[in-house]
N, C-alpha and C positions, 0 to 999 in steps of 0.2 A: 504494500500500500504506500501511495505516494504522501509525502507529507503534508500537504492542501487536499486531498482528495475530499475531506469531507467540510470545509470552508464554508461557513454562513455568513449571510448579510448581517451586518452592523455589528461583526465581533473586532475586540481590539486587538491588534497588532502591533509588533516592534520593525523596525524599518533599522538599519546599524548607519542607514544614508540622511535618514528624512525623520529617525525618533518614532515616536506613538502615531498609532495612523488607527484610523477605520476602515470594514469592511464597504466599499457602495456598491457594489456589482459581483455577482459572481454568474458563470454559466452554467445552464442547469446541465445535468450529467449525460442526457442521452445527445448534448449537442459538445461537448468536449471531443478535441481531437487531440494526439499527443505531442508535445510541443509546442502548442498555439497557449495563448493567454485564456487564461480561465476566471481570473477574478483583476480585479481592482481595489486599490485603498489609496484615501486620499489623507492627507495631514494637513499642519496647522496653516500653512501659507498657500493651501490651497496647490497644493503638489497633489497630481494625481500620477498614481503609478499604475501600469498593468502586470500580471504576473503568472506564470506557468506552475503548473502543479507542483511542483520543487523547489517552486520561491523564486527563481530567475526572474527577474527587472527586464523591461524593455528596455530600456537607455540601453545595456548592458551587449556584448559582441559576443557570438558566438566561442570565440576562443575562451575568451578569458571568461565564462559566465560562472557566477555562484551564486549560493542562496545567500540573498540580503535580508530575508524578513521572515520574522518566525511570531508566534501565537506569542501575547504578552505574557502570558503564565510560564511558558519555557525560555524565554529570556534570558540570561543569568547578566541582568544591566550592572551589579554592584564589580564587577570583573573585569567590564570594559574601561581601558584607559580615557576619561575626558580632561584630563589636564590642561589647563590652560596657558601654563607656567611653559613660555617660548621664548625664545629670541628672536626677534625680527630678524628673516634673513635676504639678502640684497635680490636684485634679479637675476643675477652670475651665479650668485651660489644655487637657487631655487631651478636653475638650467642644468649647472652642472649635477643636483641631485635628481634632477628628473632622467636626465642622459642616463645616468648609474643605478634608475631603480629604487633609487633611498629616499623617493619626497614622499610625504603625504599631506593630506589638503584635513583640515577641522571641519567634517558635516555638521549640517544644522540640527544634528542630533545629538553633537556634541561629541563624537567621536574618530579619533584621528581615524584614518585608511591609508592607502596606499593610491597615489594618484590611479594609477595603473586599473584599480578595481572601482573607480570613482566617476558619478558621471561628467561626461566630456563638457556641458554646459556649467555645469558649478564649477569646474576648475577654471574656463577661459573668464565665466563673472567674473570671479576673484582676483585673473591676474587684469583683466581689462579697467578694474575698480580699483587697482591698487594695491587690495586687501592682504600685504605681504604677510600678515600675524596669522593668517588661519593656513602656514605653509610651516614645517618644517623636516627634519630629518631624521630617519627613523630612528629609533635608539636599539 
């Protein structure tokens, strides 16, 4: 059994991209096909996400896809690093960590990632915005 298989409307979810999110949409079972998007959850800024029976995100590229969001009761949120405590790092360094695989960007969930597993819109916001403090390198 897949882990969404059995997915209801208006249940809460943890997102590791987007934080606490709701159930709005899910597809009823005899119209599932494997691989396609089965459900949707929206969060607090009005993010909506779609997602396959495993958890995979649409933003998300076939290579590199993992489950980003799991039922809020199986969570274990007290584990994940959201440290805020950074050092601003320059545009050179934030390049040369991306070249090497060592950047990660601060989701609005509050938890660092790995640019790499992150979506491609939230990275280019932040670097278009300036926003060098929710970048740094991995520890």
């Amino acid at each position: 059994m897949q882990y969404f298989s059995n997915i209801k409307l208006d249940q809460e979810v943890f997102s590791l991209i987007y934080g606490k999110g709701k159930v709005i949409f899910t597809l009823p079972d005899e119209h599932r096909l494997e691989g396609f998007y089965i459900f949707a959850a929206e969060y607090k800024k009005r993010n909506k996400v779609y997602y396959t029976v495993d958890g995979f995100p649409n933003w998300s590229d076939k290579d590199s896809c993992c489950q980003t969001i799991f039922y809020t009761n199986d969570a274990e949120i007290k584990e994940i690093n959201t440290s805020t405590e950074v050092l601003i790092p320059s545009e050179k360094q934030i390049l040369k960590w991306k070249l090497n695989g060592t950047l990660e960007i601060q989701c609005p969930s509050g938890i660092w990632r790995n640019v790499d597993q992150s979506p491609d819109t939230l990275i280019k916001k932040a670097l278009k915005k300036s926003k060098y403090h929710l970048f740094r390198k991995a520890s």
